[in-house]
MITORBA-901856 format. One record per residue: residue number from 1; residue in one letter; x, y, z of N, C-alpha, C, O, CB in turn. Coordinates in pm, whole numbers. Glycine has a CB too. Layout:
<atoms>
NUM:A:X:Y:Z:X:Y:Z:X:Y:Z:X:Y:Z:X:Y:Z
...
</atoms>
This chain:
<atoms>
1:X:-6931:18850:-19341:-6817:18795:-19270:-6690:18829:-19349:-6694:18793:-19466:-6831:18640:-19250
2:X:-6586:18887:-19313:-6445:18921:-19370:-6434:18790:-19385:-6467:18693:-19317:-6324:19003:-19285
3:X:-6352:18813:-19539:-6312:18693:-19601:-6200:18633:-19535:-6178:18515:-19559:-6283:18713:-19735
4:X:-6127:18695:-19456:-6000:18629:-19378:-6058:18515:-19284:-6021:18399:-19265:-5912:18749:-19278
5:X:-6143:18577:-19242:-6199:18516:-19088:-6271:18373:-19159:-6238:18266:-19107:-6346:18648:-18982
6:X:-6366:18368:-19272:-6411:18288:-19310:-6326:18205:-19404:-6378:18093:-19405:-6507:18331:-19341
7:X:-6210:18207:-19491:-6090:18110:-19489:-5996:18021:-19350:-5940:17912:-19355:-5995:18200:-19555
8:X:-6008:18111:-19241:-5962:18011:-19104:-6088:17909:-19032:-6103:17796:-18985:-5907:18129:-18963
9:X:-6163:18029:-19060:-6315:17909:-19064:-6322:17812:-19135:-6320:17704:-19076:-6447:17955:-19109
10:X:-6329:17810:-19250:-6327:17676:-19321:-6180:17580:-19325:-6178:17462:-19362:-6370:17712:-19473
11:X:-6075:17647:-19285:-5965:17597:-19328:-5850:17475:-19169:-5772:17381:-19160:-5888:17766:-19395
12:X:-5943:17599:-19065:-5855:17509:-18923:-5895:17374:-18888:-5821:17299:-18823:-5877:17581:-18772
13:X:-6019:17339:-18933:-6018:17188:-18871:-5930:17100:-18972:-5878:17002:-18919:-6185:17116:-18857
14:X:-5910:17116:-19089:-5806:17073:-19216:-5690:17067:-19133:-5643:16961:-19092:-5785:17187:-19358
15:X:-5627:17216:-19102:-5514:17223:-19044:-5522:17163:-18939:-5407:17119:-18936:-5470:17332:-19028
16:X:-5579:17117:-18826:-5573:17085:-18680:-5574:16907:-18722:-5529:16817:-18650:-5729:17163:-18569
17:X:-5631:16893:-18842:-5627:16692:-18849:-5504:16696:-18934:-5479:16576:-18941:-5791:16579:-18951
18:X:-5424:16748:-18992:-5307:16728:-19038:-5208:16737:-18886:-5101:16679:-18868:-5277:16841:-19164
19:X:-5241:16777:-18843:-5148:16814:-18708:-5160:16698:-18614:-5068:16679:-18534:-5199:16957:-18623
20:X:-5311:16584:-18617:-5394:16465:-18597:-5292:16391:-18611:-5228:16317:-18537:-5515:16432:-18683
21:X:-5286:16428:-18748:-5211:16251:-18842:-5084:16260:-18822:-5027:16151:-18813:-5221:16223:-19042
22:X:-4976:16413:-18806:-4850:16379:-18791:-4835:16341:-18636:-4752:16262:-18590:-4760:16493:-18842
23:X:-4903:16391:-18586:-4877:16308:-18417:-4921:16146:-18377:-4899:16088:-18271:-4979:16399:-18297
24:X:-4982:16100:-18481:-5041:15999:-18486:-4909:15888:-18541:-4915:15765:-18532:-5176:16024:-18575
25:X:-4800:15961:-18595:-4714:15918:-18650:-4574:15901:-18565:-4481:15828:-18598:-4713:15990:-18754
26:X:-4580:15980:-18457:-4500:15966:-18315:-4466:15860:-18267:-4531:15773:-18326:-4557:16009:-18213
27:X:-4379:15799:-18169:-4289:15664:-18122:-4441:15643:-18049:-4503:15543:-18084:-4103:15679:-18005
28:X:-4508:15739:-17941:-4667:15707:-17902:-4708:15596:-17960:-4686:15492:-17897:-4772:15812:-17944
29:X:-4763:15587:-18066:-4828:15491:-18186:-4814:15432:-18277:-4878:15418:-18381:-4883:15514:-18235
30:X:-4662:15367:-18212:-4562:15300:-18289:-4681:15131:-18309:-4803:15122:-18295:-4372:15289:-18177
31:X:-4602:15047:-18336:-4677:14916:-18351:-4674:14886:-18185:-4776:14887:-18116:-4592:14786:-18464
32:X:-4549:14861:-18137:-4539:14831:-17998:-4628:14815:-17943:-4705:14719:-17932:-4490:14899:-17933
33:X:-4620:14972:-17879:-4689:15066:-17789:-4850:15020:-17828:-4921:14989:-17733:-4643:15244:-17822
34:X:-4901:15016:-17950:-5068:15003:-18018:-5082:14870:-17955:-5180:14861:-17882:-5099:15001:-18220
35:X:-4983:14729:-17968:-4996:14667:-17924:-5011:14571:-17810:-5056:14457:-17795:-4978:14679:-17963
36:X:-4947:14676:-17725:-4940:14639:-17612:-5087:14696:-17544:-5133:14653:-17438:-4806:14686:-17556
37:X:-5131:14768:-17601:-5306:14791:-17551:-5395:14753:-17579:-5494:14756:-17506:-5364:14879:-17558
38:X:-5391:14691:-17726:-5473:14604:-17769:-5487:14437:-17737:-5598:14392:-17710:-5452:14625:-17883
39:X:-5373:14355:-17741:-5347:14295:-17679:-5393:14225:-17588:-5403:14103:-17596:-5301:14328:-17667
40:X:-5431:14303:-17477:-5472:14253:-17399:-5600:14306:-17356:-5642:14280:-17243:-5388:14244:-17328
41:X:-5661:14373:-17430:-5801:14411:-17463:-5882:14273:-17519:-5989:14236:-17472:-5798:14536:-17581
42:X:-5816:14212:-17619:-5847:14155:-17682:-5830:13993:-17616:-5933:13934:-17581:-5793:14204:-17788
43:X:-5734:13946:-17607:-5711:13863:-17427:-5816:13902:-17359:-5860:13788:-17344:-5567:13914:-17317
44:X:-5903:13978:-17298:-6026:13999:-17184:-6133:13933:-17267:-6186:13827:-17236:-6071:14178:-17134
45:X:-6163:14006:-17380:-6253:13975:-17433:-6278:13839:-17501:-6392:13799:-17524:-6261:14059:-17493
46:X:-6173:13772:-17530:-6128:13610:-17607:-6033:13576:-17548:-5924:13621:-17582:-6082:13595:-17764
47:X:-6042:13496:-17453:-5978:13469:-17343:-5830:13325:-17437:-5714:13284:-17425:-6129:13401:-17199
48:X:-5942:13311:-17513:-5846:13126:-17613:-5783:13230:-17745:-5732:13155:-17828:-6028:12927:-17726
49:X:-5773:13346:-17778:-5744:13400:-17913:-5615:13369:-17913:-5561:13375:-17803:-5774:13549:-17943
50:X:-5526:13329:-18034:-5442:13305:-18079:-5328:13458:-18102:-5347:13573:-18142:-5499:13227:-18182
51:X:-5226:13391:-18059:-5070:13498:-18074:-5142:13564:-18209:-5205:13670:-18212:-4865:13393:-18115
52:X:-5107:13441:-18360:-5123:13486:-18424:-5263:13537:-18495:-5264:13566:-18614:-5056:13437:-18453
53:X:-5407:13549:-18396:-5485:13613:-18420:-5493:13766:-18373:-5556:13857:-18426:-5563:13544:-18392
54:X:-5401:13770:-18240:-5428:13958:-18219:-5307:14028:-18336:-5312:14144:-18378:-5371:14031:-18001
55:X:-5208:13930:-18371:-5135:14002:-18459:-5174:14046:-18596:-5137:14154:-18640:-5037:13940:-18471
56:X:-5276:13932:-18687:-5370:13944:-18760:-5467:14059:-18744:-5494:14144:-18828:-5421:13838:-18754
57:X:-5523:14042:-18597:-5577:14137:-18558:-5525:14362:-18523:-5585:14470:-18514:-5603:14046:-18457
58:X:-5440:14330:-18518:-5379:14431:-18481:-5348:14479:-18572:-5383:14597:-18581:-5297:14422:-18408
59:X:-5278:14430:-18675:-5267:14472:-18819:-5336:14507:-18895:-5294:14586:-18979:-5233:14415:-18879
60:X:-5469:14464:-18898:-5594:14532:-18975:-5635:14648:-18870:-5643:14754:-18932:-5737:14412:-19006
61:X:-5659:14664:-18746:-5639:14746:-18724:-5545:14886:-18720:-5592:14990:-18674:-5663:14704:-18685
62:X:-5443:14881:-18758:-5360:14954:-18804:-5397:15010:-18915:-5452:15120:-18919:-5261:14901:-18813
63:X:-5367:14935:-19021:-5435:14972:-19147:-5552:15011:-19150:-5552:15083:-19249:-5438:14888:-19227
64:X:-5652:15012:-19109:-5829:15101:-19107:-5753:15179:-19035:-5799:15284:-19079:-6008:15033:-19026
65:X:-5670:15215:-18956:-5696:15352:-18882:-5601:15425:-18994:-5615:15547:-18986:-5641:15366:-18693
66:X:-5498:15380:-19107:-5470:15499:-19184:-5578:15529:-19276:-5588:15645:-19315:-5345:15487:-19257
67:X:-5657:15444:-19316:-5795:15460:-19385:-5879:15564:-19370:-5926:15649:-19446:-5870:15367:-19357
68:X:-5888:15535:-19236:-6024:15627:-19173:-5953:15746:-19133:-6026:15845:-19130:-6117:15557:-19027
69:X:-5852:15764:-19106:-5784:15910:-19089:-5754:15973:-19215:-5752:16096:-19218:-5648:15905:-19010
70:X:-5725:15887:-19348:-5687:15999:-19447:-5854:16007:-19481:-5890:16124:-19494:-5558:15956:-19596
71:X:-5955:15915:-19496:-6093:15930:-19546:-6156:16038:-19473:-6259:16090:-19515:-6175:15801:-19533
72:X:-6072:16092:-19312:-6224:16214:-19269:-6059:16335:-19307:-6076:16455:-19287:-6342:16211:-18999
73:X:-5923:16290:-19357:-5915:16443:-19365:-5912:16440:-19525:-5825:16526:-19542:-5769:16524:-19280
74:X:-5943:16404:-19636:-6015:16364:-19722:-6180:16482:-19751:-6206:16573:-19829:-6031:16207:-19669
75:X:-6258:16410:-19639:-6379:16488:-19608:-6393:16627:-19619:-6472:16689:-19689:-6411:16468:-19493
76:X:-6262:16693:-19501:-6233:16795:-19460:-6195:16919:-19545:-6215:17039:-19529:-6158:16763:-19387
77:X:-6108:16821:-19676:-6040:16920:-19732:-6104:16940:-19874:-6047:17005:-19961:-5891:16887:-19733
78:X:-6233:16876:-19893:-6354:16906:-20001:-6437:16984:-19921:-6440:17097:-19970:-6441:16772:-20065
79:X:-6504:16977:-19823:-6529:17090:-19754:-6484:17241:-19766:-6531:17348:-19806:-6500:17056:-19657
80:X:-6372:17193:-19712:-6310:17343:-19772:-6287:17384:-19912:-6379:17456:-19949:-6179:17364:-19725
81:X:-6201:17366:-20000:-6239:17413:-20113:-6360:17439:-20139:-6392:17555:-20166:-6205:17351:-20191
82:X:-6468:17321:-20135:-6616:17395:-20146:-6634:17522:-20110:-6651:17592:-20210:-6713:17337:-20070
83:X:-6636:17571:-20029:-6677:17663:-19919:-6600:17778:-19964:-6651:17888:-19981:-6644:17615:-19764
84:X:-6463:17748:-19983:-6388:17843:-20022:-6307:17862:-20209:-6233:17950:-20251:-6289:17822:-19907
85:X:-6351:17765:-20264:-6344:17798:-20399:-6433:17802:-20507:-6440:17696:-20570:-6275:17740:-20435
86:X:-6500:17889:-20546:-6629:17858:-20652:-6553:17837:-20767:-6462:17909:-20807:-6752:17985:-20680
87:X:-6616:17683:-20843:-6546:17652:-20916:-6707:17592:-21013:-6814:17545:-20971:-6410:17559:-20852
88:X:-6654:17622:-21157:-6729:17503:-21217:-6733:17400:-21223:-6841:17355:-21263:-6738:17493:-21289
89:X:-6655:17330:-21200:-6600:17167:-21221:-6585:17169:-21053:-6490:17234:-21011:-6416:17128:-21338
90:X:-6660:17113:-20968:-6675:17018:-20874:-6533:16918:-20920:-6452:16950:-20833:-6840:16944:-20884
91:X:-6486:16847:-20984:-6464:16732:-20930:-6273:16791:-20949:-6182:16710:-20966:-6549:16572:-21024
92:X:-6247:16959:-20941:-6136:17013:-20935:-6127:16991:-20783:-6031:16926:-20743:-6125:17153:-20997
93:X:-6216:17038:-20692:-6242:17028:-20545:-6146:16874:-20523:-6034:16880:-20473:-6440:17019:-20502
94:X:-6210:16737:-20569:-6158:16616:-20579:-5996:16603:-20586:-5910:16558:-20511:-6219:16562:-20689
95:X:-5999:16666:-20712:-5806:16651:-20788:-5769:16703:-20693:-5717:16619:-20620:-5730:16736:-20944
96:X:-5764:16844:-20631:-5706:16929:-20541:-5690:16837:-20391:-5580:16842:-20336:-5804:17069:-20532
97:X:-5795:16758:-20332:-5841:16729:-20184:-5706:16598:-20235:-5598:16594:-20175:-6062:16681:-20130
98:X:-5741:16498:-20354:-5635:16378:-20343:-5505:16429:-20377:-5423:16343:-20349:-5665:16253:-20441
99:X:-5443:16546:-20431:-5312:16575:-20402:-5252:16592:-20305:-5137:16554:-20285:-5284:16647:-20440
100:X:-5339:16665:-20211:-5277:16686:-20045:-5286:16617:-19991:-5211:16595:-19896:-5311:16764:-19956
101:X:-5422:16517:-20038:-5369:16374:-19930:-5227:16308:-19992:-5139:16305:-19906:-5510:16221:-19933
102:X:-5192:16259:-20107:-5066:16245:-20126:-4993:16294:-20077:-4903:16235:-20017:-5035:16254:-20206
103:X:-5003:16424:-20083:-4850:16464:-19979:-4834:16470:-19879:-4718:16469:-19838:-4793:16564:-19974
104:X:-4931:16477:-19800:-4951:16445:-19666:-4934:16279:-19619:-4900:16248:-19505:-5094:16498:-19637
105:X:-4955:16211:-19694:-4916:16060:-19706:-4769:16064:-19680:-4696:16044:-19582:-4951:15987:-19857
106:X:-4755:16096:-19794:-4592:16088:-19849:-4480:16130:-19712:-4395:16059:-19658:-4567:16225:-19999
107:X:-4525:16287:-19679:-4421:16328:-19586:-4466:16264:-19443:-4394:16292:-19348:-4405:16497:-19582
108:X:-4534:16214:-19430:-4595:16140:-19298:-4493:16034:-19268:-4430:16029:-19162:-4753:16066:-19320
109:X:-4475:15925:-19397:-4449:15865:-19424:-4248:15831:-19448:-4178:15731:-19434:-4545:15877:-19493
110:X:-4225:15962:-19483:-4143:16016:-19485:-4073:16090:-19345:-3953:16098:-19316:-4179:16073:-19575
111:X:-4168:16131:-19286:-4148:16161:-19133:-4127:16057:-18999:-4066:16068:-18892:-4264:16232:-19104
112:X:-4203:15960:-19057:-4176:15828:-18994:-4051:15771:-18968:-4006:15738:-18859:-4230:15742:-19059
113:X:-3982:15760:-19112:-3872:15718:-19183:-3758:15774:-19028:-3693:15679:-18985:-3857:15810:-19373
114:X:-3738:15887:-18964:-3686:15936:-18872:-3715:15890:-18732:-3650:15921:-18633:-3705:16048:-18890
115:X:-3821:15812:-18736:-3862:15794:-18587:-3785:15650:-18588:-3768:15578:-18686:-4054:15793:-18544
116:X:-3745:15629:-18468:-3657:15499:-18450:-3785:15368:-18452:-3782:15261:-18512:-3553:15509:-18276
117:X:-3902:15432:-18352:-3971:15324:-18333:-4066:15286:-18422:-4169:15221:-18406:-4020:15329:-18230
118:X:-3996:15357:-18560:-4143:15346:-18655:-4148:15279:-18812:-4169:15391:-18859:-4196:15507:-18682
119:X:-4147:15252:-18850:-4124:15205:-18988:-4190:15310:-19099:-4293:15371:-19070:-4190:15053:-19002
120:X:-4125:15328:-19230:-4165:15416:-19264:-4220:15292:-19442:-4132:15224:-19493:-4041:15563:-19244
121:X:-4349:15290:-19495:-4362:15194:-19616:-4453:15290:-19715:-4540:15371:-19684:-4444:15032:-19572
122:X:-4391:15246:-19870:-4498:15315:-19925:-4614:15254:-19971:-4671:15298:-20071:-4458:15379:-20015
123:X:-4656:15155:-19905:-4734:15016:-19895:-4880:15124:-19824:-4997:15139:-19861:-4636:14854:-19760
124:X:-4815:15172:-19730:-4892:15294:-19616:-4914:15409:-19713:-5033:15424:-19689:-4779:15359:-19464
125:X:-4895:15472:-19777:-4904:15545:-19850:-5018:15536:-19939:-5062:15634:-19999:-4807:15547:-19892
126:X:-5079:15386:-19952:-5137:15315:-20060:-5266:15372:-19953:-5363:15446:-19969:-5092:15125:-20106
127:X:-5213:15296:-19841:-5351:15274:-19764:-5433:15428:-19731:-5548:15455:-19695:-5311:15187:-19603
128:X:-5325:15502:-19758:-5363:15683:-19701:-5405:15721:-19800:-5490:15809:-19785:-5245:15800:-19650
129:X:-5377:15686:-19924:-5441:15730:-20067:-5615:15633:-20105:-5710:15668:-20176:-5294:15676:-20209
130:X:-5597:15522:-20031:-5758:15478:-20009:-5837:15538:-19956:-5958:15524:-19974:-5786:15381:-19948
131:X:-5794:15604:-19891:-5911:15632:-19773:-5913:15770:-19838:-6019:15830:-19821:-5870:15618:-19577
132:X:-5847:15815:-19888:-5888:15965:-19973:-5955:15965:-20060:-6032:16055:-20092:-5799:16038:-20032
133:X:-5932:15834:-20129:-6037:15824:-20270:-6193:15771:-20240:-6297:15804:-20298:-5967:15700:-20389
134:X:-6171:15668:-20122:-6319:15664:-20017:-6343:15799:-20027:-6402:15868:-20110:-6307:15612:-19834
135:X:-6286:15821:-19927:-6362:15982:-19878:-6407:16148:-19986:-6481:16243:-19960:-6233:16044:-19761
136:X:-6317:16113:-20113:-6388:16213:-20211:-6502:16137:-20266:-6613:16188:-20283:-6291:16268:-20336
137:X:-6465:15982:-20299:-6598:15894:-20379:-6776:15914:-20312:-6876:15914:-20384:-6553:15698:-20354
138:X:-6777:15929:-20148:-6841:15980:-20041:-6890:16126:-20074:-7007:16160:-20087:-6751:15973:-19922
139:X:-6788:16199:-20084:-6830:16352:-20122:-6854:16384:-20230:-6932:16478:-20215:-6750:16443:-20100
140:X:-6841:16371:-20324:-6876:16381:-20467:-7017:16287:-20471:-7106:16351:-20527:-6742:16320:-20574
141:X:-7054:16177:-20435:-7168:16124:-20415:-7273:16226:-20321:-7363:16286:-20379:-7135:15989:-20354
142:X:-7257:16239:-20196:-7313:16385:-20112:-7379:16459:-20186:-7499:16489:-20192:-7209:16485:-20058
143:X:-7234:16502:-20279:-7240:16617:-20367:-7345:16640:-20483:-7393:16748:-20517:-7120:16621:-20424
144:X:-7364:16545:-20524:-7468:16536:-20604:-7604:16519:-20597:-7684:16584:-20665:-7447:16472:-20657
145:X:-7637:16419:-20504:-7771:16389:-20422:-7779:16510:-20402:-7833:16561:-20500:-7783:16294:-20290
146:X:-7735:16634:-20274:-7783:16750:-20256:-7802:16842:-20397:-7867:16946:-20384:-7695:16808:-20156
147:X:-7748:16810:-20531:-7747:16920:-20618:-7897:16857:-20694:-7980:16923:-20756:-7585:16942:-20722
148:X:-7899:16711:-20669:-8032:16663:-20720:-8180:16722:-20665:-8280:16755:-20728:-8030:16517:-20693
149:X:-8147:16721:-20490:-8261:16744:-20393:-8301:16916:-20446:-8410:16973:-20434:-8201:16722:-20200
150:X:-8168:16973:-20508:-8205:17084:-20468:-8248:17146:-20627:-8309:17253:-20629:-8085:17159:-20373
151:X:-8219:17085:-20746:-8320:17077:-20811:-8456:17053:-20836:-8529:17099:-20924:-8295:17049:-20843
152:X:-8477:16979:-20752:-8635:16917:-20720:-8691:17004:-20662:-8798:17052:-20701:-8658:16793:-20634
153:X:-8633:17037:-20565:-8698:17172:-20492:-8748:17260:-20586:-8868:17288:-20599:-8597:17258:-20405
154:X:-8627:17317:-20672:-8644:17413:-20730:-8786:17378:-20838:-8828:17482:-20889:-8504:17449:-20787
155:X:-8837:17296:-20865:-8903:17247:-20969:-9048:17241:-20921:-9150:17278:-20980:-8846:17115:-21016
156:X:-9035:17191:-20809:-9141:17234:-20687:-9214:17377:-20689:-9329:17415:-20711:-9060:17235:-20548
157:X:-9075:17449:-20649:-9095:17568:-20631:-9168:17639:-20756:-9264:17715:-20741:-8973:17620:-20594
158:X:-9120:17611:-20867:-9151:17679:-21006:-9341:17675:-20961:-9416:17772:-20952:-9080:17558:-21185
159:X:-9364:17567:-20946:-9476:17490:-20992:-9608:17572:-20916:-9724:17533:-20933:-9456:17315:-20946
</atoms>
């Protein structure tokens, strides 16, 4: 496989969830707007829930979804380096995957800062840098179990 073709291979779903998270950051999916759908989702389902339980509610939801969005592009971007950097030190893959989530935090965050309907905190920033350190703590764990399995194999195999 030409090495070009197999760097966009490993590299576009990275690029296509950064493209995820800044649209995710749009007046769309402001608090409002999130709330006004949840809301009353949540009203159907708990008919007695309290003002201040969907707001409670809504707010942790908010927060897991910057979690779980920086934790799978987190995923994404150890993947790639894997794939595309042979390195001795594995846990360079790590340093490398939590810098870009920082900056990708940061200017998100920073991009926000421009949207009228949006608030921009580096409180959020915290929460986008969790879910990165989830998501390498995940891969680097992966990472090892398979380098274990595949010693065993190999030991197997000798035998």
């Amino acid at each position: 496989m030409n090495n070009t073709v197999r760097i966009v291979k490993n590299w576009l779903p990275d690029i296509l969830w950064i493209c995820c998270i800044y649209f995710l950051s749009t007046r769309s999916f402001s608090a409002d707007n999130t709330y006004r759908i949840l809301a009353p989702v949540l009203r159907f389902f708990m008919p007695h829930i309290s003002a201040a339980e969907i707001f409670t509610i809504h707010f942790l939801v908010r927060k897991a979804a910057h979690v779980t969005e920086y934790c799978v592009g987190s995923f994404l971007l150890f993947h790639s380096f894997r794939k595309t950097m042979r390195l001795e030190r594995p846990w360079l893959w790590v340093l490398y995957s939590l810098v870009i989530i920082l900056v990708i935090a940061a200017t998100d965050e920073y991009h926000q800062s421009f949207v009228a309907s949006r608030t921009s905190s580096i409180i959020d920033v915290g929460y986008d840098l969790l879910g990165g350190l989830l998501g390498q703590g995940v891969c680097m764990m992966l990472y090892k179990l398979q380098g274990s399995r595949k010693k065993e194999s190999d030991i197997h195999q000798d035998c």
